[in-house]
MIMAR-517771 format. One record per residue (C-alpha): residue in one letter; x, y, z. Coordinates in steps of 0.2 Angstrom, whole numbers, padded with zeros to 4 digits, always signed. Example, Ala and Ser with C-alpha at 12.3 -4.5 7.8 and 13.67 -1.06 7.14 Angstrom:
// MIMAR-517771
A+0062-0022+0039;S+0068-0005+0036;
This chain:
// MIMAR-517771
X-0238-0077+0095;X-0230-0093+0104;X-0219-0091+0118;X-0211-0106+0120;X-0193-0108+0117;X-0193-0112+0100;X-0202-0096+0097;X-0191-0086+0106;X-0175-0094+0097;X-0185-0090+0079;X-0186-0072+0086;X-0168-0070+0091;X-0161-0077+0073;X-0172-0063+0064;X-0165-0052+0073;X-0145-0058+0072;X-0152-0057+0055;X-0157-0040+0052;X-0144-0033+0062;X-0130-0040+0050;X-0139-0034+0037;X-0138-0017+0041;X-0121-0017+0048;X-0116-0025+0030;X-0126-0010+0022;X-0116+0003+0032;X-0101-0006+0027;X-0107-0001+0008;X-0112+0016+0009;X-0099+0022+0020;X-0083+0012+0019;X-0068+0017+0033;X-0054+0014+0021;X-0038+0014+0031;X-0021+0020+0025;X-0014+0003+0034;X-0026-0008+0022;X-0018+0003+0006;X-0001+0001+0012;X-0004-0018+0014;X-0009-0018-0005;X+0005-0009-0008;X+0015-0023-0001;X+0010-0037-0016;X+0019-0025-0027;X+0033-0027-0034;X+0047-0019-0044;X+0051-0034-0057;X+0070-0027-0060;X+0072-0027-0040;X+0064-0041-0029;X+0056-0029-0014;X+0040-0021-0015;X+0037-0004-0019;X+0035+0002-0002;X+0048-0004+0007;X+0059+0001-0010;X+0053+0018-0005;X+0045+0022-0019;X+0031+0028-0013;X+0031+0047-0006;X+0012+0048-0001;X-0004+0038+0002;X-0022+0050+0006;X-0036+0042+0007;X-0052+0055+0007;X-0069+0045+0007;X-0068+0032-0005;X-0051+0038-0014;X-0035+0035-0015;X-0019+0047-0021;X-0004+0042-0021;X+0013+0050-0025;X+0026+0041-0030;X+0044+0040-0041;X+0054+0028-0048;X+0072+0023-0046;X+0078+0035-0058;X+0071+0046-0074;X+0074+0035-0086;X+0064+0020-0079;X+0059+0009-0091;X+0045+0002-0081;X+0039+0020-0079;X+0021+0019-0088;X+0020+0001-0081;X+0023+0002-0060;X+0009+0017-0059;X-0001+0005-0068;X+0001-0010-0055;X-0001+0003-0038;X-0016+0008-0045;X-0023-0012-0050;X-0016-0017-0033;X-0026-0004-0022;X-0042-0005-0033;X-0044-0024-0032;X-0034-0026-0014;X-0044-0013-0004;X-0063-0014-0003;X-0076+0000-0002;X-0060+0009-0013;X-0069+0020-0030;X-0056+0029-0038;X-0036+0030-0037;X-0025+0042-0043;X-0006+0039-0043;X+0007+0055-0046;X+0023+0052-0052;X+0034+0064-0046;X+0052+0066-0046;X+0056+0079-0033;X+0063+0074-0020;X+0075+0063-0032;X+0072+0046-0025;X+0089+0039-0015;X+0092+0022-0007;X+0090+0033+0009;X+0071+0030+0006;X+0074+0011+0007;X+0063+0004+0023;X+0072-0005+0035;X+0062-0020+0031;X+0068-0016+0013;X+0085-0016+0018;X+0084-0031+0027;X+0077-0040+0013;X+0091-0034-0001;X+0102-0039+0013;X+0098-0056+0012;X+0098-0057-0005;X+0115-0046-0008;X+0124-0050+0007;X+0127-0032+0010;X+0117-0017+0018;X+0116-0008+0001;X+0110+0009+0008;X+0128+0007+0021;X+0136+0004+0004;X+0128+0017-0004;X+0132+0030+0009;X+0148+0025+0009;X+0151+0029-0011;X+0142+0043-0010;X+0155+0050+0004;X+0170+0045-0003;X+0166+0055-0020;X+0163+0071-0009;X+0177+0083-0015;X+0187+0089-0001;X+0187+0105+0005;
């Protein structure tokens, strides 16, 4: 074996090597999925009929992650959505392609609670804000006050 410096640069790019290597293996057979990176997926998507994401809308009630998968609880705007087979559909593509080391996804559409504009991040409101000109949950609070019998 040679000892000069040529030798001993050889020596240490063999074991840079090996040692990314075995960290890219770990990365493989035991992923760290973290909620953050499937909220960040979440982000990209969007409800077509309203132009803010489906988190920040406040559709989405829960995200677990538990080894390599995803659940996720979500509603719609209302009952009646039309896009009710199709935005469970785009969660699910969005989190599988968006997130590595991710294996399976399931996405729960629930309607309990009944989802409000109370939901609406304030991210969300500051987006429809901008587009609307108006705080729509503000606007929605105060419609829902003034039909209020009194009593």
């Amino acid at each position: 074996m040679r000892h000069d410096a040529k030798g001993l640069q050889s020596s240490a790019k063999v074991k840079l090597t090996c040692t990314k290597s075995i960290s890219n293996l770990n990365d493989k057979v035991n992923p760290m999925i973290a909620k953050e990176k499937v909220v960040e997926a979440l982000r990209k998507v969007y409800d077509p009929e309203i132009p803010v994401n489906v988190y920040d809308l406040g559709l989405i009630y829960d995200v677990s992650v538990e080894g390599r998968k995803v659940r996720i609880k979500m509603t719609m705007t209302a009952p009646g959505c039309p896009l009710g087979l199709y935005l469970p559909a785009m969660v699910e593509d969005a989190v599988r392609s968006g997130v590595p080391g991710v294996e399976d996804v399931e996405v729960e559409v629930v309607w309990d609670p009944p989802w409000t504009p109370l939901r609406i991040t304030e991210e969300g409101r500051r987006q429809l804000k901008l587009i609307y000109g108006v705080d729509i949950v503000e606007e929605w609070l105060k419609r829902s006050e003034a039909q209020q019998p009194l009593g």
